[in-house]
N, C-alpha and C positions, 0 to 999 in steps of 0.2 A: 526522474520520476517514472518515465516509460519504464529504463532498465528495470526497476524496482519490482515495478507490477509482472512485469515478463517473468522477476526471479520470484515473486511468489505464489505466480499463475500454477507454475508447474506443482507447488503444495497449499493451494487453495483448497482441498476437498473439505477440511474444515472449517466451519462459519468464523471459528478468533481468527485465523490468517486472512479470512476475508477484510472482519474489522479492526486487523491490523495494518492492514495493506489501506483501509478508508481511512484510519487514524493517520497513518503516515504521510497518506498522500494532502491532509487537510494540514496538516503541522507544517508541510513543506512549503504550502501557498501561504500561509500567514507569515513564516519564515523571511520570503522570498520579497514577499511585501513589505 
């Protein structure tokens, strides 16, 4: 999950990578669970 955000830190300037990067990171926790 860190990795992930670290790799789309570097191309976050647009807000979908933003909520792409919040979608992923929420799909991973439900996942997980």
């Amino acid at each position: 999950m860190v990795t992930w955000k670290l790799l789309l830190l570097q191309d976050s300037s647009s807000p979908l990578m933003e909520q792409l990067s919040f979608f992923h990171d929420h799909t991973l926790m439900i996942l997980l669970i």
